[in-house]
Residue frames as a rotation matrix with the C-alpha (Angstrom) as fourth column:
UNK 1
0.143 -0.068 0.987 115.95
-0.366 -0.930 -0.011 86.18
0.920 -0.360 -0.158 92.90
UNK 2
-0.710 -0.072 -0.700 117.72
0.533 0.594 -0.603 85.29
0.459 -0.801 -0.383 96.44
UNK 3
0.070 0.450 -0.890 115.43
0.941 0.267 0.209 85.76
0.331 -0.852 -0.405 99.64
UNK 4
-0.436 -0.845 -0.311 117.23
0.837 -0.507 0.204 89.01
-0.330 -0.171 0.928 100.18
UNK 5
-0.980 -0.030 -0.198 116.33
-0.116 -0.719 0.685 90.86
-0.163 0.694 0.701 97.53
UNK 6
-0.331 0.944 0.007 112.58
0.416 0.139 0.899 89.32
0.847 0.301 -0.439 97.32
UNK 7
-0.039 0.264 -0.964 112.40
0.983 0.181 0.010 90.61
0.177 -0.948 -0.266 100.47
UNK 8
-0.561 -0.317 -0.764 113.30
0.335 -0.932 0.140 94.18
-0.757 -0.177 0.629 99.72
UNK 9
-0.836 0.524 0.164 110.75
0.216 0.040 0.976 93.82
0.505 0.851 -0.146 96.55
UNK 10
-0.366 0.593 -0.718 108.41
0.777 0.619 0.115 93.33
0.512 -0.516 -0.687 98.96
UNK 11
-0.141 0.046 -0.989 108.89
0.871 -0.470 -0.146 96.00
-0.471 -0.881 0.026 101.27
UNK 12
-0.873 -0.487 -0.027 109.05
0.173 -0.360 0.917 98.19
-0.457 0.796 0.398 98.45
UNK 13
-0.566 0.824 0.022 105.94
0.357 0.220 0.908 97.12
0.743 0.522 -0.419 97.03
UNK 14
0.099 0.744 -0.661 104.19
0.906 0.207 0.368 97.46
0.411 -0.636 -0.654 100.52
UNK 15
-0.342 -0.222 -0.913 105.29
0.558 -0.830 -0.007 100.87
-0.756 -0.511 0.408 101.27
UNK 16
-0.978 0.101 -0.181 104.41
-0.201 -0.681 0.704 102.39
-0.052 0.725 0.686 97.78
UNK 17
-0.462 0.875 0.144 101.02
0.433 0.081 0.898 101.04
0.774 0.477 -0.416 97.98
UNK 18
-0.130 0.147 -0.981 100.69
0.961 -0.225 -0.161 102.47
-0.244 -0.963 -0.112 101.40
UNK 19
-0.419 -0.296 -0.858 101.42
0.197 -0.952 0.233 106.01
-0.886 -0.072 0.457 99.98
UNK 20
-0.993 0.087 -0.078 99.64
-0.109 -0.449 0.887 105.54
0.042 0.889 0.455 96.87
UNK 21
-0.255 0.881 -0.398 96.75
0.828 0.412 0.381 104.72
0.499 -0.232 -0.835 98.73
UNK 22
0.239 0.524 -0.818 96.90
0.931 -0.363 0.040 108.01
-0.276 -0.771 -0.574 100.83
UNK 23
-0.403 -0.613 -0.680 98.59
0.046 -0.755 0.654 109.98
-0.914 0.232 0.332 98.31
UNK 24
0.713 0.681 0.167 97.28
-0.043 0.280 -0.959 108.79
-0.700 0.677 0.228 95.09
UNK 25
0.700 -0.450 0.554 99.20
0.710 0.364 -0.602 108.27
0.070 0.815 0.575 91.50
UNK 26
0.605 -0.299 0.738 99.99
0.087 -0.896 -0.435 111.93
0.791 0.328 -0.516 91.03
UNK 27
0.694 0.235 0.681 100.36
-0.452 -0.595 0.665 112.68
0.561 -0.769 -0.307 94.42
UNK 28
0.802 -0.378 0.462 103.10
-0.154 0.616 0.772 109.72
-0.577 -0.691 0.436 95.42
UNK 29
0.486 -0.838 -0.250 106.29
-0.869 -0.432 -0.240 110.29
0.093 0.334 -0.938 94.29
UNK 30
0.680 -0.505 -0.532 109.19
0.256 0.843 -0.472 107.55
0.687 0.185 0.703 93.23
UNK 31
-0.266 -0.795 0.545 111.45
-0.126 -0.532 -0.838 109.95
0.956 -0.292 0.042 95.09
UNK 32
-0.101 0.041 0.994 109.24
-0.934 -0.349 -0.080 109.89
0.344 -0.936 0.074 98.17
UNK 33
0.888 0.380 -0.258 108.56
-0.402 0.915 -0.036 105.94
0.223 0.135 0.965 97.84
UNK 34
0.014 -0.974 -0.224 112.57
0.108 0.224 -0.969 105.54
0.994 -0.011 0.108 97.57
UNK 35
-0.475 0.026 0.879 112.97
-0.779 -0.477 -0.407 108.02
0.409 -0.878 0.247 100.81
UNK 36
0.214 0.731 0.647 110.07
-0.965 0.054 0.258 106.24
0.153 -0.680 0.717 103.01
UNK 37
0.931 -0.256 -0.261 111.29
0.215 0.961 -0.176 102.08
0.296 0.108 0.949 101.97
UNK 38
0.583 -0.793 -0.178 114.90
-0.388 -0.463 0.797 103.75
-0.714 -0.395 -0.577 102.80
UNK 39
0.203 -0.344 0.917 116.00
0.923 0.379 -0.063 102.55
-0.326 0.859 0.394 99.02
UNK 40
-0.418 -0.754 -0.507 117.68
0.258 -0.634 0.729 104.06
-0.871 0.174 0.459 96.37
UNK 41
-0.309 0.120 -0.943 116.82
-0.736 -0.658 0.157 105.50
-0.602 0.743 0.292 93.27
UNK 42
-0.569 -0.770 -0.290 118.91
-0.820 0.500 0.279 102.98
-0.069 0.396 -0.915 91.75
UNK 43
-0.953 0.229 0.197 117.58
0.118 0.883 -0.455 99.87
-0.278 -0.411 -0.868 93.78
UNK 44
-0.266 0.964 0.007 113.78
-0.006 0.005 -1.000 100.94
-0.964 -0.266 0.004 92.90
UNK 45
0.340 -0.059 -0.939 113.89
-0.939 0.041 -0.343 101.63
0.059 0.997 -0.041 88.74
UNK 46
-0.673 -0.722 -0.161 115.91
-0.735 0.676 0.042 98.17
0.079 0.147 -0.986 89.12
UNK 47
-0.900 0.286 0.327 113.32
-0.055 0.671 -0.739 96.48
-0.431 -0.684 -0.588 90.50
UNK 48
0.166 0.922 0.350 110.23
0.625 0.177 -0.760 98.27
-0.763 0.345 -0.547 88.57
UNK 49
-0.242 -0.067 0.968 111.34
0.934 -0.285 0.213 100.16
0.262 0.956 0.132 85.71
UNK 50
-0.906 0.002 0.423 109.96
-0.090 -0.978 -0.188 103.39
0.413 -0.208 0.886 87.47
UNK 51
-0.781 0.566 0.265 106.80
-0.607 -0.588 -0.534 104.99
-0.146 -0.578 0.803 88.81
UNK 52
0.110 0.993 -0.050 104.30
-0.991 0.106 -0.084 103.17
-0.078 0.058 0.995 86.38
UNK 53
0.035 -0.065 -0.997 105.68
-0.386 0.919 -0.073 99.59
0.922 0.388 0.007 86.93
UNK 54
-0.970 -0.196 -0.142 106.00
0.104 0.195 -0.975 99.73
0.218 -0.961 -0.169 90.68
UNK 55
-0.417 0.886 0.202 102.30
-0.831 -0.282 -0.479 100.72
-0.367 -0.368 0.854 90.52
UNK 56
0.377 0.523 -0.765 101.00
-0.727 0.679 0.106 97.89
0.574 0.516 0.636 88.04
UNK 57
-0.662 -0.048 -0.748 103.48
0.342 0.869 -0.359 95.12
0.667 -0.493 -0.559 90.18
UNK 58
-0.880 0.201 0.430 101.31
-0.406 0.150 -0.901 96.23
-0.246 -0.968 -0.050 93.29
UNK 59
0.220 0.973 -0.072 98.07
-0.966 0.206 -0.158 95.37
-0.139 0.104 0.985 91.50
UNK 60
0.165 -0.303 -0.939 99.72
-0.300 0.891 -0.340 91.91
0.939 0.338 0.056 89.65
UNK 61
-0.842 -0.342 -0.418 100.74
0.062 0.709 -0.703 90.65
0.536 -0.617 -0.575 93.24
UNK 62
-0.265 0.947 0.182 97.01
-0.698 -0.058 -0.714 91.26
-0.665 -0.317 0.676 94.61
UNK 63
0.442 0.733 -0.518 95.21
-0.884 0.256 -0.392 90.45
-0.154 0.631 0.761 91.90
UNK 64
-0.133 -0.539 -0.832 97.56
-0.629 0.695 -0.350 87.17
0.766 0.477 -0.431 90.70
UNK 65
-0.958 -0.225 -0.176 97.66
-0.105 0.850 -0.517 85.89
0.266 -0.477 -0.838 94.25
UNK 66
-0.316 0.840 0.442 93.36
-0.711 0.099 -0.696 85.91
-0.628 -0.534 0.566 94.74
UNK 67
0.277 0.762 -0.585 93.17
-0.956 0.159 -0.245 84.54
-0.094 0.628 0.773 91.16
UNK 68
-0.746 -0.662 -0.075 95.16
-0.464 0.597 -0.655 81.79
0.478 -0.454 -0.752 92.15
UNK 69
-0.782 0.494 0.381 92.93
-0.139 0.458 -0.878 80.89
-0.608 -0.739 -0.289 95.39
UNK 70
0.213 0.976 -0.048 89.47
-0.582 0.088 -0.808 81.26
-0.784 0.200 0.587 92.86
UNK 71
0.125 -0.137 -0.983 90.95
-0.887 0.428 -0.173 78.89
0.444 0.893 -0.068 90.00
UNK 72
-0.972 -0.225 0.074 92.01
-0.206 0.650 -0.732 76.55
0.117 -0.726 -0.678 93.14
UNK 73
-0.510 0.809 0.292 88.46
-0.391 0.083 -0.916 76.91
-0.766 -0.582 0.274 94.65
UNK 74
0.350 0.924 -0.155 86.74
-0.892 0.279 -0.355 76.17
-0.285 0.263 0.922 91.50
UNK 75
-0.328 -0.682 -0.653 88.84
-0.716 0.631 -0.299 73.08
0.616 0.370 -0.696 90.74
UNK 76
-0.934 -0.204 0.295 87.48
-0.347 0.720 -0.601 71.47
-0.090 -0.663 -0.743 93.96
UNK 77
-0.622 0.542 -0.565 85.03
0.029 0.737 0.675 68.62
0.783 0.403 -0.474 93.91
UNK 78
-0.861 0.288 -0.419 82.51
0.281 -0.419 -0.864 70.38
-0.424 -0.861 0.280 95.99
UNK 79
0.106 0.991 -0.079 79.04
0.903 -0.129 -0.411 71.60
-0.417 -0.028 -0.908 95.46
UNK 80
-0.128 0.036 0.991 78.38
0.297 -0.952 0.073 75.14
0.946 0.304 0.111 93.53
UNK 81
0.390 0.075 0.918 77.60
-0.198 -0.967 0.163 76.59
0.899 -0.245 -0.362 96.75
UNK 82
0.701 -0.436 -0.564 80.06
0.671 0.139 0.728 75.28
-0.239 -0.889 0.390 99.12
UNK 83
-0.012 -0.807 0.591 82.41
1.000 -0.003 0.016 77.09
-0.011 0.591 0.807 96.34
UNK 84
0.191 0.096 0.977 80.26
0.182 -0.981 0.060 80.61
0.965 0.166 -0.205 96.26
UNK 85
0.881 0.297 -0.368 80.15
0.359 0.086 0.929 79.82
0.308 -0.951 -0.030 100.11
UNK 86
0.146 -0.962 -0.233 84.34
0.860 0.007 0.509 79.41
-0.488 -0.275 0.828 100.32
UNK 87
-0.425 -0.406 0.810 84.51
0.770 -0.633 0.087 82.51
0.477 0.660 0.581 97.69
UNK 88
0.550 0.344 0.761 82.55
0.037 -0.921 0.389 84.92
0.835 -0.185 -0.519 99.80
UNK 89
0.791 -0.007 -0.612 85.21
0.564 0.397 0.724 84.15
0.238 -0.918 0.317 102.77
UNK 90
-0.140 -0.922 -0.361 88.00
0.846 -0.301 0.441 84.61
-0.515 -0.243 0.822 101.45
UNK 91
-0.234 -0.107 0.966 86.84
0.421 -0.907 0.001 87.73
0.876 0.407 0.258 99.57
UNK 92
0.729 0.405 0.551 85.97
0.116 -0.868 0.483 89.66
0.674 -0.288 -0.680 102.88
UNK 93
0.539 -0.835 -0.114 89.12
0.454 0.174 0.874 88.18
-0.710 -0.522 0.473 104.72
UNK 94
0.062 -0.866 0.495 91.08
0.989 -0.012 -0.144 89.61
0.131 0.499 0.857 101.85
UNK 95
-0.266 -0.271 0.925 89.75
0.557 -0.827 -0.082 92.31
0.787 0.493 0.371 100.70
UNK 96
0.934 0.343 -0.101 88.21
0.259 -0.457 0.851 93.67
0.245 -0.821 -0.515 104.50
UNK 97
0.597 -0.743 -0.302 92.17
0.701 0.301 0.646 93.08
-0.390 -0.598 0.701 105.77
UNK 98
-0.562 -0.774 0.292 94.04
0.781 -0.381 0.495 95.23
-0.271 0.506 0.819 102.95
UNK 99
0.548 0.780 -0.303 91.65
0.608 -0.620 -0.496 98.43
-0.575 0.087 -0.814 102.86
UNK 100
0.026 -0.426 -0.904 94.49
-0.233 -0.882 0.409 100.34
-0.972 0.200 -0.122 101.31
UNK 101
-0.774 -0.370 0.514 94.50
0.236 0.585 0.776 98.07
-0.588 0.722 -0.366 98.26
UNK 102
-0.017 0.985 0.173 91.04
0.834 0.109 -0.541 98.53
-0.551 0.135 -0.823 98.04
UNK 103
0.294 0.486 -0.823 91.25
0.218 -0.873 -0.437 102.32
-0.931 -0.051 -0.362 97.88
UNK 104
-0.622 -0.744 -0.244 93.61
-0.341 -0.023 0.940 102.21
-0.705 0.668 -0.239 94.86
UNK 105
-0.880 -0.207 0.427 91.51
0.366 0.277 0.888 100.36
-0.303 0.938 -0.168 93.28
UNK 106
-0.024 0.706 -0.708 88.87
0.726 -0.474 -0.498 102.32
-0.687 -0.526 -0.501 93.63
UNK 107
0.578 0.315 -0.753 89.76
-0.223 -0.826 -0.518 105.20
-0.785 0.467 -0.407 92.33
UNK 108
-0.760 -0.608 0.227 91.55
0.043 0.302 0.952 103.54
-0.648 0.734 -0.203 89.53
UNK 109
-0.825 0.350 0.444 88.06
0.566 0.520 0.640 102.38
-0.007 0.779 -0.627 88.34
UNK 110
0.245 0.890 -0.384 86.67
0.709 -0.435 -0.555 105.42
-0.661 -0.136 -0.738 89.00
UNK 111
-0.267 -0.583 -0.768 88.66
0.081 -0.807 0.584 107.07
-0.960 0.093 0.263 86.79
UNK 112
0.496 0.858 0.135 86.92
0.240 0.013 -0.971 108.57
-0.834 0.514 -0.199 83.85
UNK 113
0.350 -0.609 -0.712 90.44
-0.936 -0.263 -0.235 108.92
-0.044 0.748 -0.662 81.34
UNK 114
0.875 -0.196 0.442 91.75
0.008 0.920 0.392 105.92
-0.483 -0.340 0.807 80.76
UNK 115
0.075 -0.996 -0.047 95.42
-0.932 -0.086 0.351 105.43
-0.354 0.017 -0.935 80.32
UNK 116
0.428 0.084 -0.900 97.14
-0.535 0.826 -0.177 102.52
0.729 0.557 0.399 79.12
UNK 117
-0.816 -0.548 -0.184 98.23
-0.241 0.612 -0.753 101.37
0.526 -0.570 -0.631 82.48
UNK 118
-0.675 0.686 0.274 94.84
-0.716 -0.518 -0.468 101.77
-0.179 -0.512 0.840 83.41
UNK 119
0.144 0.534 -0.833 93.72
-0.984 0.168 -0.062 99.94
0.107 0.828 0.550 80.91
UNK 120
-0.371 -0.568 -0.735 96.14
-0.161 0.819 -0.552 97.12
0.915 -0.086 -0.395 82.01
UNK 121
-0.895 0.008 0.446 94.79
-0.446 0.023 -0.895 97.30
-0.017 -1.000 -0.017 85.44
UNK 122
-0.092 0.987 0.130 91.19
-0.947 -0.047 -0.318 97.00
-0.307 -0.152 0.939 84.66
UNK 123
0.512 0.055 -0.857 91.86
-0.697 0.610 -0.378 93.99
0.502 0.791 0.350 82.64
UNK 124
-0.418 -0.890 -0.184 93.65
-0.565 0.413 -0.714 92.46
0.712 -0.194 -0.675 85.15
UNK 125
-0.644 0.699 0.310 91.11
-0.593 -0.201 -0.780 93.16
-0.483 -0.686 0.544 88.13
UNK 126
-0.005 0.906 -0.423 88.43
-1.000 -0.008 -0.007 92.06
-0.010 0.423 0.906 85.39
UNK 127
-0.520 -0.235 -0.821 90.00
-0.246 0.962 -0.120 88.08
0.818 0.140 -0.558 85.56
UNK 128
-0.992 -0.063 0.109 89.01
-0.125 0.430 -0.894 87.72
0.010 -0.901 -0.434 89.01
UNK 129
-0.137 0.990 0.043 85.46
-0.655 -0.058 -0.753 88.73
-0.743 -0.131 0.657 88.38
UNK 130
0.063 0.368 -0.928 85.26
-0.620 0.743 0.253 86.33
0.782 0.559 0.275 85.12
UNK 131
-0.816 -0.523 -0.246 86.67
-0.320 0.764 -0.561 83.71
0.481 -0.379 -0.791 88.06
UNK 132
-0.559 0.795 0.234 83.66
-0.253 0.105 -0.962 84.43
-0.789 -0.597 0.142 90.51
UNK 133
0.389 0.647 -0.656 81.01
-0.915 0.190 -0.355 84.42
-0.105 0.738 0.666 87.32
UNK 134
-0.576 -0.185 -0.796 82.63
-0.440 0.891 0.111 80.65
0.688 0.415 -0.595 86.50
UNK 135
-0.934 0.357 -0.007 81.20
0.230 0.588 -0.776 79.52
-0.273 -0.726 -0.631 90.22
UNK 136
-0.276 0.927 -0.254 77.81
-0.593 -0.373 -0.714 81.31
-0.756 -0.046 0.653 89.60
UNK 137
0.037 0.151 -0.988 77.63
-0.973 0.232 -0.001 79.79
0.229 0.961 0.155 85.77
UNK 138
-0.727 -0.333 -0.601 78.49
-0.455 0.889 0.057 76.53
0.515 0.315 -0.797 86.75
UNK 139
-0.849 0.517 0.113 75.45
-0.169 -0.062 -0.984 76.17
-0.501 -0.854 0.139 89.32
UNK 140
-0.200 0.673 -0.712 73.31
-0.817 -0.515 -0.259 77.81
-0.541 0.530 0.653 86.92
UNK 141
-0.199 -0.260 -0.945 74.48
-0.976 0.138 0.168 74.88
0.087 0.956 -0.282 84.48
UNK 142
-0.412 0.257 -0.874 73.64
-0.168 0.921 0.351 72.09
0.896 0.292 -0.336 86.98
UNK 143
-0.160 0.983 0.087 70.39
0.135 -0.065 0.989 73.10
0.978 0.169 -0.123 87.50
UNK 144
-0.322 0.184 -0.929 71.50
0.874 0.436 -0.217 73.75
0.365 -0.881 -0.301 91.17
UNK 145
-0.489 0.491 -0.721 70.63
0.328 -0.663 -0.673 77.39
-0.808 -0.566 0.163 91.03
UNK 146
0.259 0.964 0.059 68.10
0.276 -0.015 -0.961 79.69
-0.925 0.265 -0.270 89.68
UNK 147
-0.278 -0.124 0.952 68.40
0.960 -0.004 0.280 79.53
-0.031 0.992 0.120 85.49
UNK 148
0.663 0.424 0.616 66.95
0.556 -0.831 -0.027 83.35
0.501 0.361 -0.787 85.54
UNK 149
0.498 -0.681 -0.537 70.19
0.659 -0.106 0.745 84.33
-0.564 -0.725 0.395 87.66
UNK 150
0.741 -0.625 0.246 72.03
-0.275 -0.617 -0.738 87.51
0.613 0.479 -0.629 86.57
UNK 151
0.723 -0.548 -0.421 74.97
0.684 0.481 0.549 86.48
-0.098 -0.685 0.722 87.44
UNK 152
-0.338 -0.629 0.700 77.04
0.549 -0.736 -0.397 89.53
0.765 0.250 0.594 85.85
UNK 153
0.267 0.458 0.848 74.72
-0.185 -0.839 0.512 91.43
0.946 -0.294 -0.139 88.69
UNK 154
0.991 0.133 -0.006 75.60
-0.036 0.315 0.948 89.36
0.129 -0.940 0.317 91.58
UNK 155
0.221 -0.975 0.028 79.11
0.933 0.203 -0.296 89.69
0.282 0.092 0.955 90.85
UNK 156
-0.475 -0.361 0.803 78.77
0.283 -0.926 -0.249 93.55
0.833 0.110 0.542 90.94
UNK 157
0.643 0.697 0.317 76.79
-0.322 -0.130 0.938 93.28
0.695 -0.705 0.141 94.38
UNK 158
0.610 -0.744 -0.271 79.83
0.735 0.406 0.543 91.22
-0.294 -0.530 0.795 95.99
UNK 159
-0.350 -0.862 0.368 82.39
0.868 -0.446 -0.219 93.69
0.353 0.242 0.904 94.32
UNK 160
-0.355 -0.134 0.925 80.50
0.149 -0.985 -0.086 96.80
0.923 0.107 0.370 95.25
UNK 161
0.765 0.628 -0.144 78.98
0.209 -0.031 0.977 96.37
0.610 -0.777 -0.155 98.70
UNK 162
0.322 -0.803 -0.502 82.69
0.924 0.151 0.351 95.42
-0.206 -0.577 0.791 99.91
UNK 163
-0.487 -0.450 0.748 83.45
0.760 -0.641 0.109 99.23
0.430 0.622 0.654 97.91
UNK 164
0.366 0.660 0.657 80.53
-0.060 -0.687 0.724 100.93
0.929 -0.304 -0.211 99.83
UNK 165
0.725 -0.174 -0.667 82.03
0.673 0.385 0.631 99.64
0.147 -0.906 0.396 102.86
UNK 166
-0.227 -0.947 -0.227 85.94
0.787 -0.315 0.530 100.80
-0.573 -0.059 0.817 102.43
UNK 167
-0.588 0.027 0.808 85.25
0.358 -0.888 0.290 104.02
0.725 0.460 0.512 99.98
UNK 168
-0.404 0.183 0.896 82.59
-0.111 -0.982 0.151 105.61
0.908 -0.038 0.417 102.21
UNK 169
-0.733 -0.399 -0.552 84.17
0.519 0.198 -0.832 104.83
0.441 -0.895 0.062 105.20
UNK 170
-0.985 0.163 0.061 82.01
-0.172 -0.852 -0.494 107.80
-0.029 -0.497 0.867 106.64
UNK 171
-0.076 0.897 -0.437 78.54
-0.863 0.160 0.479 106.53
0.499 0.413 0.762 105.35
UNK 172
-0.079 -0.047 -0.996 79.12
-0.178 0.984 -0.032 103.10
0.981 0.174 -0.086 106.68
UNK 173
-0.676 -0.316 -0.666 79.93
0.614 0.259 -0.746 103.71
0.408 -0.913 0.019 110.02
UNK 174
-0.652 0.739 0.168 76.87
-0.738 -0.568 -0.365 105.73
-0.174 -0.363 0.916 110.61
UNK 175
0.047 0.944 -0.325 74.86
-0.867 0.200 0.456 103.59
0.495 0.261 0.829 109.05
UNK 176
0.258 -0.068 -0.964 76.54
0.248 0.969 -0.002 100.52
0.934 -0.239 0.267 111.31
UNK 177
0.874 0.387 0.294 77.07
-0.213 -0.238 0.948 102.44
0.436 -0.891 -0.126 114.37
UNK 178
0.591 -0.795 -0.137 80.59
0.316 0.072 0.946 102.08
-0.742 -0.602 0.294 114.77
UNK 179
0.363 -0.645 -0.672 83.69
-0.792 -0.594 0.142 103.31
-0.491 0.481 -0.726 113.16
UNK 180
0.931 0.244 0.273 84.46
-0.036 0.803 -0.595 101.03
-0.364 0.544 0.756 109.99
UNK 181
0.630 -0.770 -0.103 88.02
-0.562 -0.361 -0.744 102.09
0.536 0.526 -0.660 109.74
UNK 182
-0.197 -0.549 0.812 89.45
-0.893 0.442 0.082 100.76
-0.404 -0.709 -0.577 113.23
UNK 183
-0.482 -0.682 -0.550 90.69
-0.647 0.700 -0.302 97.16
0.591 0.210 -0.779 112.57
UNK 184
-0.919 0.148 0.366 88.66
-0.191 0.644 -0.741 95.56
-0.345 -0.750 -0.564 115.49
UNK 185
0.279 0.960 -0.020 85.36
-0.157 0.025 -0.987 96.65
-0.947 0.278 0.158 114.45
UNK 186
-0.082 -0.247 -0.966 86.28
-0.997 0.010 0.082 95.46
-0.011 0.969 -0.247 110.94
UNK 187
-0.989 -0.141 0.035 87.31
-0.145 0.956 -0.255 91.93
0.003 -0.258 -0.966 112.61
UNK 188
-0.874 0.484 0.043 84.55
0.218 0.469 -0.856 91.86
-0.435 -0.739 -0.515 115.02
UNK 189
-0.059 0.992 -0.115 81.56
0.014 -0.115 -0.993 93.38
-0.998 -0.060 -0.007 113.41
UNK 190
0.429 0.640 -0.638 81.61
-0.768 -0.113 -0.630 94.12
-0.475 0.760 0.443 109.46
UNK 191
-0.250 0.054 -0.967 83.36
-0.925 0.281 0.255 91.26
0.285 0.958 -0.020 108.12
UNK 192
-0.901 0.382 0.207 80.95
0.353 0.922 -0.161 88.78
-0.253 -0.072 -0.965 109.80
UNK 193
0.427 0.747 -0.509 77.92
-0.334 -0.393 -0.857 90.84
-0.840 0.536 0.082 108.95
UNK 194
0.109 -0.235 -0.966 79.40
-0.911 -0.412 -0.003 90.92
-0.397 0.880 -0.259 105.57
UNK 195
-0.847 -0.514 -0.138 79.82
-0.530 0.837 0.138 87.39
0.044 0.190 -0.981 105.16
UNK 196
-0.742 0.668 -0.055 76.40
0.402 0.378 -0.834 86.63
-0.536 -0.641 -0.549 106.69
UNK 197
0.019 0.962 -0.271 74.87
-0.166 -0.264 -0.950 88.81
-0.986 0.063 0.154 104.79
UNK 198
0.061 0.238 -0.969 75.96
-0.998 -0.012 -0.066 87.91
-0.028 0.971 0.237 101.33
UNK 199
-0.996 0.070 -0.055 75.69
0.063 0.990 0.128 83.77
0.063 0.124 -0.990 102.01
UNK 200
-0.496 0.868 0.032 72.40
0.266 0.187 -0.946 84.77
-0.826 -0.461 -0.323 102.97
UNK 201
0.092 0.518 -0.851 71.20
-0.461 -0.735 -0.497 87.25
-0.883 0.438 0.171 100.20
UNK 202
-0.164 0.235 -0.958 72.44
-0.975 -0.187 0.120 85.29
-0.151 0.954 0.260 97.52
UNK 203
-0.880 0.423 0.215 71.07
0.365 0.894 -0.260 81.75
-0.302 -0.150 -0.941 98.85
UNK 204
-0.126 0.973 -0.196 67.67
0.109 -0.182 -0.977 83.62
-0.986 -0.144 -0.083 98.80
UNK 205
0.217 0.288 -0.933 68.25
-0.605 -0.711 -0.360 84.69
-0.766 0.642 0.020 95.24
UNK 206
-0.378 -0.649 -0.660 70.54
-0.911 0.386 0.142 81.82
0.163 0.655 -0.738 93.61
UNK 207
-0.813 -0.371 0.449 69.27
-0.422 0.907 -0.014 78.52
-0.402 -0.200 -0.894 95.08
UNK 208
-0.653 0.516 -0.554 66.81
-0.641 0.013 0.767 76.74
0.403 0.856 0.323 92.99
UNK 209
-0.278 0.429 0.859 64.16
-0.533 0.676 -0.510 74.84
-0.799 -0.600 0.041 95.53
UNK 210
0.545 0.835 0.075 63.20
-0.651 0.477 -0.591 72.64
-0.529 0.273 0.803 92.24
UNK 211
0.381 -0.823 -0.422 66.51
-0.451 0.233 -0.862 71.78
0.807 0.518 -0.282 91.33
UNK 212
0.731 -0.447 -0.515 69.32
0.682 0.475 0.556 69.45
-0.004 -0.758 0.653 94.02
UNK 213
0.870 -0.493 0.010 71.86
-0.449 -0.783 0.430 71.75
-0.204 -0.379 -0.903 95.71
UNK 214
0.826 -0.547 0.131 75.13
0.555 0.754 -0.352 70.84
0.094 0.364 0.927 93.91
């Protein structure tokens, strides 16, 4: 594919998730996706087959390019918790930065039919979390954290805190005293808190003091 045309993929891709983030599945037309990217019909079915491939490529170019960075991270010849350390960064730089991505998936996995693109999503989404659980397991395994670690739980504490944040946008920012939507106070205030507070919470919970930090 020239430059050109990956480029219009792109834009594509970043406008429909824009509108299926504030529209939802139903609610975001191919027609209005076409209309809003200033593409054709034509040029958009060409590219994703229709409505429910232009949705799955937005999840496959998320999801593909974090599991990437966590298969990288655990590859390096680092300590277990320089690795949970580097994995709680870039998850709040990612996933703080792209709130619309977030919402999508949200209510994907909140959804209580399950389709068979659904079905593909979840499974897709569900790699990254096996990725994190490899850093947690591999600690566990040498003996640098605690052996009584739920590590399936501490995965769903990192995935859902960042979800309490960006889903109830309205809750949050009361309970932090500033508006969690605006982009600065994101920078400036919840994703260091957020970072700070989950190196902290699960050091307190994960590091074995009778074991050597590896």
């Amino acid at each position: 594919m020239t430059e050109e045309k990956q480029d219009k993929k792109d834009h594509i891709l970043e406008v429909a998730e824009k509108l299926f983030a504030e529209l939802g599945y139903d609610g975001a037309s191919t027609r209005l996706i076409a209309q809003e990217a200033a593409v054709n019909m034509a040029m958009l079915n060409y590219y994703f087959g229709g409505k429910e491939g232009l949705y799955f490529a937005i999840f496959q170019k998320h999801v593909s390019e974090q599991k990437l960075r966590l298969q990288n991270l655990n590859n390096e010849e680092i300590s277990s918790f320089e690795k949970l350390e580097k994995c709680i960064d870039n998850y709040a730089d990612k996933m703080m930065s792209n709130c619309a991505f977030q919402k999508i998936i949200y209510r994907e996995m909140s959804l209580s039919q399950r389709s068979d693109i659904n079905k593909k999503i979840i499974s897709l989404i569900s790699q990254n979390a096996l990725e994190v659980k490899k850093i947690i397991s591999e600690g566990i395994n040498n003996g640098s954290f605690n052996p009584e670690a739920d590590s399936d739980m501490l995965v769903a504490s990192l995935f859902g805190t960042k979800s309490y944040l960006i889903n109830a946008a309205e809750m949050s920012s009361l309970l932090i005293g500033e508006d969690v939507t605006d982009p600065d106070v994101i920078e400036k205030t919840v994703k260091p808190r957020l970072k700070n507070h989950m190196k902290k919470m699960f050091s307190a919970y994960l590091i074995n003091h009778n074991g050597n930090k590896k």
